[in-house]
FIZA-426534 format. One line per field, with one value per atom (N, C-alpha, C, O, CB): x, y, z. Coordinates in nm, 2 decimals. Glycine has a CB too. Layout:
N
x = X  ...
y = Y  ...
z = Z  ...
This chain:
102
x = 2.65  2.58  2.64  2.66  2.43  2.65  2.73  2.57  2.45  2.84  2.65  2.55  2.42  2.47  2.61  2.32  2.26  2.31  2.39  2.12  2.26  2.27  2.20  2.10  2.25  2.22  2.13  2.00  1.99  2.17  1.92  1.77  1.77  1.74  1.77  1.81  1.80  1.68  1.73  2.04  1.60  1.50  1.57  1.61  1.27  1.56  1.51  1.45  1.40  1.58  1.41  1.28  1.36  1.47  1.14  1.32  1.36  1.41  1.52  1.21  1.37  1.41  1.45  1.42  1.29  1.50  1.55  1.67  1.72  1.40  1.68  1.80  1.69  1.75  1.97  1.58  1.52  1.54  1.62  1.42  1.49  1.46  1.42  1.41  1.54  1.40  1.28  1.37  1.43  1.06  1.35  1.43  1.28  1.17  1.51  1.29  1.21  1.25  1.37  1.24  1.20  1.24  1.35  1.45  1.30  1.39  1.46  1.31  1.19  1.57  1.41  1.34  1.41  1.41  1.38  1.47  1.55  1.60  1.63  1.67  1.62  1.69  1.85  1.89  1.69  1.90  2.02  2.04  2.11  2.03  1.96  1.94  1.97  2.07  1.81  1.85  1.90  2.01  2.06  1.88  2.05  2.14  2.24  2.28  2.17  2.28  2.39  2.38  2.49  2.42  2.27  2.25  2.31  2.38  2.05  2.29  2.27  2.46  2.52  2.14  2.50  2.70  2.70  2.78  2.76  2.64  2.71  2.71  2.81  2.63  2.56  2.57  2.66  2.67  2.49  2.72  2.83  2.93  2.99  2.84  2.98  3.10  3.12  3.24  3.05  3.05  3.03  3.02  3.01  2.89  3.03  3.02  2.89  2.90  3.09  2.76  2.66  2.56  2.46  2.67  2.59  2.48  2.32  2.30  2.55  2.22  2.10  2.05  2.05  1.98  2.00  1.96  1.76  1.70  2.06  1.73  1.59  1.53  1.61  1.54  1.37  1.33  1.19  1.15  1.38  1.10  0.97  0.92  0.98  0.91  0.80  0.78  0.62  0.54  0.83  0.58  0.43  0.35  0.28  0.36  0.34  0.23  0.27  0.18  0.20  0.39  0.42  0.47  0.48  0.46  0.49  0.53  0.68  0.75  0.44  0.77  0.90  0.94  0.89  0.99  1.08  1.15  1.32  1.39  1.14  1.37  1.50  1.58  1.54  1.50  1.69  1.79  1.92  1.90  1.86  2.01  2.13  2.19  2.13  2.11  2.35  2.40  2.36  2.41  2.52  2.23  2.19  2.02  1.99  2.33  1.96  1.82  1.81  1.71  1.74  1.94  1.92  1.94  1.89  2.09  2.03  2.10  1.91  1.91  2.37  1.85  1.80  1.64  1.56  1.82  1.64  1.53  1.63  1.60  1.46  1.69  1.71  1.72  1.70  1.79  1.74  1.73  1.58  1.54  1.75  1.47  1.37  1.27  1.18  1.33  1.33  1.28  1.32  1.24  1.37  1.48  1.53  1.42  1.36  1.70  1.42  1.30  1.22  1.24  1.21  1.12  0.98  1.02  0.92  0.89  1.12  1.10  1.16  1.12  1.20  1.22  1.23  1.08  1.03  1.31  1.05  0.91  0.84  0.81  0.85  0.81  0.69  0.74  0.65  0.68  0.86  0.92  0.92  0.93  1.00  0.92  0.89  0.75  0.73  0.91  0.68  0.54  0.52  0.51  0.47  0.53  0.47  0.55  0.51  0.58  0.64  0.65  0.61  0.63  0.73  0.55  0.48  0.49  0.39  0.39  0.62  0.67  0.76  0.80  0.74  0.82  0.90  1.04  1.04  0.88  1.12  1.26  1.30  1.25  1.37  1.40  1.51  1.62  1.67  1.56  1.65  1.76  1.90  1.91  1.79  1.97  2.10  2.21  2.22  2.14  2.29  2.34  2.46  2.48  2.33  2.55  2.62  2.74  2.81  2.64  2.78  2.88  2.86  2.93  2.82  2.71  2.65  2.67  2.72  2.53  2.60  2.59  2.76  2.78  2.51  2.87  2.99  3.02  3.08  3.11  2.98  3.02  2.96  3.04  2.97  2.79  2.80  2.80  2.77  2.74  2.88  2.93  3.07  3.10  2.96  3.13  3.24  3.22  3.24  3.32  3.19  3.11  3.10  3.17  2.91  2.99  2.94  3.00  2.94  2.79  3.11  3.18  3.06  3.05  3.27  2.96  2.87  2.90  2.92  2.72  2.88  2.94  2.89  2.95  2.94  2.72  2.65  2.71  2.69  2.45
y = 14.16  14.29  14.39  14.35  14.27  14.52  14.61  14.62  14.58  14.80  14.74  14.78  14.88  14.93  14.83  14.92  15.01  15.17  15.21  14.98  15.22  15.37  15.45  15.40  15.41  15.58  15.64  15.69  15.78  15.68  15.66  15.70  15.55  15.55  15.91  15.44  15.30  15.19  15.17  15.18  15.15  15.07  14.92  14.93  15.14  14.84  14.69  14.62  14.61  14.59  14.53  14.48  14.36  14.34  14.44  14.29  14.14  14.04  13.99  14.05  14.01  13.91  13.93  13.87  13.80  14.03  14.04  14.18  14.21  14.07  14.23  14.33  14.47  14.57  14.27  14.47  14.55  14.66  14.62  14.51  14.80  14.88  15.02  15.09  14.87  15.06  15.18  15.31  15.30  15.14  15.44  15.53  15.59  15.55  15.58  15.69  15.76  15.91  15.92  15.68  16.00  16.11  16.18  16.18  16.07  16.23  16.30  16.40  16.38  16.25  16.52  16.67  16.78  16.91  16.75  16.68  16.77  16.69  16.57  16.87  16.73  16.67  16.61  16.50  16.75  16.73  16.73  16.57  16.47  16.88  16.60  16.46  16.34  16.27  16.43  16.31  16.22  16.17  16.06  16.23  16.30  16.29  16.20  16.09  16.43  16.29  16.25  16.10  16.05  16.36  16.03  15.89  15.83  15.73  15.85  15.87  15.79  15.82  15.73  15.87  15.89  15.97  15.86  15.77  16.21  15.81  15.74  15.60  15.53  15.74  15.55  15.45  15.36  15.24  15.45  15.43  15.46  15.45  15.40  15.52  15.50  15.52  15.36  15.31  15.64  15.30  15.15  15.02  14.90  15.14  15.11  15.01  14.92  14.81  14.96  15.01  14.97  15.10  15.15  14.96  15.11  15.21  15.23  15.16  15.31  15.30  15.21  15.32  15.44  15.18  15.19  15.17  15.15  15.15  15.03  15.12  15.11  15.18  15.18  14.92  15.24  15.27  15.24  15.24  15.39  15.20  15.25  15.34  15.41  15.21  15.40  15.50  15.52  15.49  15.55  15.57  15.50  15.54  15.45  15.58  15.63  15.65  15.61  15.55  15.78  15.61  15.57  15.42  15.39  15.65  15.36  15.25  15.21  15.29  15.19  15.09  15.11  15.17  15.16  14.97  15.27  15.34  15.29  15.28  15.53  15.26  15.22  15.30  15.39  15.09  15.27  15.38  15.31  15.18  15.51  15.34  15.28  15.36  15.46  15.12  15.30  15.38  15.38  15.46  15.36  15.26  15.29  15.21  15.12  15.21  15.24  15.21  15.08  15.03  15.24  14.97  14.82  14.77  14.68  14.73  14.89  14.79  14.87  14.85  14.86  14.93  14.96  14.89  14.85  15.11  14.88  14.75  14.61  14.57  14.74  14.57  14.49  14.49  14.40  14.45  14.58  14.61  14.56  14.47  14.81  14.66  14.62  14.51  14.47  14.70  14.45  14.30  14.22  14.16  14.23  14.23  14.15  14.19  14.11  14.18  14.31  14.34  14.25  14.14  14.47  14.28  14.23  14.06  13.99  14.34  14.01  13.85  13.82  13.71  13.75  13.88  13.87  13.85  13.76  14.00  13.95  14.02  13.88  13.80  14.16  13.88  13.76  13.62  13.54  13.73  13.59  13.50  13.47  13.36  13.50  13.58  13.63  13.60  13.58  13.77  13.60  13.62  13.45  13.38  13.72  13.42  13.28  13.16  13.04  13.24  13.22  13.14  13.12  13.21  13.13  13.00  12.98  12.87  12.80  12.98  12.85  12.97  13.03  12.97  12.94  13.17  13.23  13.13  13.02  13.34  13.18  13.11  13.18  13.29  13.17  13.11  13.15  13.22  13.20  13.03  13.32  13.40  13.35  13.22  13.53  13.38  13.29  13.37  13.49  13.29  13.29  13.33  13.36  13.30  13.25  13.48  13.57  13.51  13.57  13.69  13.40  13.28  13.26  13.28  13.10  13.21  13.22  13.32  13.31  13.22  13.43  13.58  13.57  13.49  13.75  13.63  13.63  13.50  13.50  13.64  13.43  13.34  13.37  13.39  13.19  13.39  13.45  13.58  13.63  13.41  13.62  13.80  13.78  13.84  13.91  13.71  13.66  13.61  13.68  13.58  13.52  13.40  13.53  13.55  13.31  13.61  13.73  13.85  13.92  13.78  13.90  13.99  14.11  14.21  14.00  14.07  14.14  14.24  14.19  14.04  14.40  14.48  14.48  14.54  14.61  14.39  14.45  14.33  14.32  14.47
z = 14.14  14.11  14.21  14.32  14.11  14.18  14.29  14.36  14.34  14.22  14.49  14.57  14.51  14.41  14.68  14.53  14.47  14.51  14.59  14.50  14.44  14.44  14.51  14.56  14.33  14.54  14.57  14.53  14.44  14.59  14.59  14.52  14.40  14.28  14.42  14.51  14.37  14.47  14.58  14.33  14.46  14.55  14.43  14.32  14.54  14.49  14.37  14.38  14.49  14.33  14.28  14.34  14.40  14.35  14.23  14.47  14.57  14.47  14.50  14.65  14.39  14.33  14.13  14.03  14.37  14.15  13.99  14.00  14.10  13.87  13.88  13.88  13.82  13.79  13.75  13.82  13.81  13.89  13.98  13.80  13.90  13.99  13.99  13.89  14.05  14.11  14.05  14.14  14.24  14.14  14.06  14.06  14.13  14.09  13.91  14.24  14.35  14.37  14.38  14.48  14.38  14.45  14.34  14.42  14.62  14.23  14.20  14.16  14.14  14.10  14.17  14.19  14.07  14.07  14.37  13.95  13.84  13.74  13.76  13.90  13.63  13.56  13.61  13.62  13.45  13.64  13.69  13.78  13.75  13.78  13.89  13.96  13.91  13.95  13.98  13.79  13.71  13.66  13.66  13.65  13.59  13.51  13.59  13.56  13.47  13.72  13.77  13.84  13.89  13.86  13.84  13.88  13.72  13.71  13.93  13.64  13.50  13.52  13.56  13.31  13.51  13.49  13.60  13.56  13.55  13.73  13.85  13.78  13.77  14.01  13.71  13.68  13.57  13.59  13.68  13.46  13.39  13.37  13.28  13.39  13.51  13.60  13.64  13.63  13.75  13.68  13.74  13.64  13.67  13.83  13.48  13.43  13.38  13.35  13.50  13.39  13.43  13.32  13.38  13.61  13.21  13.20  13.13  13.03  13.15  13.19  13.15  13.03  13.00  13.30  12.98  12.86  12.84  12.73  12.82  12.96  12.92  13.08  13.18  12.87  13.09  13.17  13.12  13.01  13.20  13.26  13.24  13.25  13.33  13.29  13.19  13.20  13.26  13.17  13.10  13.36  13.45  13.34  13.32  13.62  13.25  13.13  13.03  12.98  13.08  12.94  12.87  12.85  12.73  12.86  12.91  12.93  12.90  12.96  12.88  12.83  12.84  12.70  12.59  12.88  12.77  12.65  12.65  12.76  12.68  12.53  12.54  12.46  12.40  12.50  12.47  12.39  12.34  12.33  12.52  12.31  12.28  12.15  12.10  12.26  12.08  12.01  11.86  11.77  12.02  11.85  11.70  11.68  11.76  11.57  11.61  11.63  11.64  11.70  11.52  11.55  11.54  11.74  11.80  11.40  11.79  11.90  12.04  12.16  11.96  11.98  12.07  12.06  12.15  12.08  11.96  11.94  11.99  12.10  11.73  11.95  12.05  12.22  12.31  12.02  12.22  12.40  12.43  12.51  12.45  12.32  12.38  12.39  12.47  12.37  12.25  12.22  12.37  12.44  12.06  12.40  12.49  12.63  12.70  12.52  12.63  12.76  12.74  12.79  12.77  12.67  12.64  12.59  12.57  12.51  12.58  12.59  12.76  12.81  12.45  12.82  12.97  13.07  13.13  13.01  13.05  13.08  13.06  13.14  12.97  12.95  12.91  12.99  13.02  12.72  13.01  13.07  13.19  13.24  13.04  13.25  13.38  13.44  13.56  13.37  13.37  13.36  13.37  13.48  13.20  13.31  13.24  13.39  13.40  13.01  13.47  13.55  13.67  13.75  13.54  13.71  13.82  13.92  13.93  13.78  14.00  14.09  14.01  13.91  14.23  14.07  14.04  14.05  14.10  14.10  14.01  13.96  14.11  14.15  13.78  14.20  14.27  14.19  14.07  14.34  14.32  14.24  14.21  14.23  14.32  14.18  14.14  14.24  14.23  13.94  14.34  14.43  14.33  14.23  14.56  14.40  14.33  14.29  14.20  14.41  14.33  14.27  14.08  13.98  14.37  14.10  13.96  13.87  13.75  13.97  13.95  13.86  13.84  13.76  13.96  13.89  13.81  13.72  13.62  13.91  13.76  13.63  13.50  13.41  13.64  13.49  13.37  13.29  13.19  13.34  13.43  13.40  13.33  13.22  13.58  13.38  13.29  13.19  13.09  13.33  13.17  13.05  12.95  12.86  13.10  12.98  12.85  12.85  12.77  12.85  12.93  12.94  12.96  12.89  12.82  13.08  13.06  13.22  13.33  13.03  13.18  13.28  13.45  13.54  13.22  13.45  13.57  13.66  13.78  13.57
């Protein structure tokens, strides 16, 4: 996983993370253009009232985004202890494995 960003907190044990302190759209914007840039661009956010919103290039691929959330989530949930993280040997393997960009 690269390093975080600016204005990027994560949480300890997953690839989640919480965006803090922007003061504009613009702000944003330019975190979402950085994250992009890296190969990395996001596709789902929580939202503190609204709860999660997802996006992508067509309604089929963005309901799946959020289905995939919300069966993470529940999975997440349901385990007790939490899972150890997968040391970063792991993570490239199945970053390769899925040609997957993070």
């Amino acid at each position: 996983m690269p390093p975080p960003l600016d204005a990027e907190v994560r949480a300890p044990d997953s690839i989640q993370f919480n965006l803090r302190g922007f003061d504009s759209d613009a702000e944003a914007a330019a975190f979402r253009k950085a994250a992009r840039a890296r190969g990395a661009p996001i596709r789902a956010v929580m939202l503190e009232r609204l709860g999660p919103n997802v996006w992508h290039d067509s309604p089929a691929a963005a309901m799946a985004t959020l289905e995939e959330l919300e069966e993470t989530a529940k999975l997440w949930l349901q385990c007790d202890p939490r899972p150890a993280a997968l040391p970063p040997a792991q993570l490239e393997e199945l970053r390769q494995a899925f040609g997957a960009p993070w």
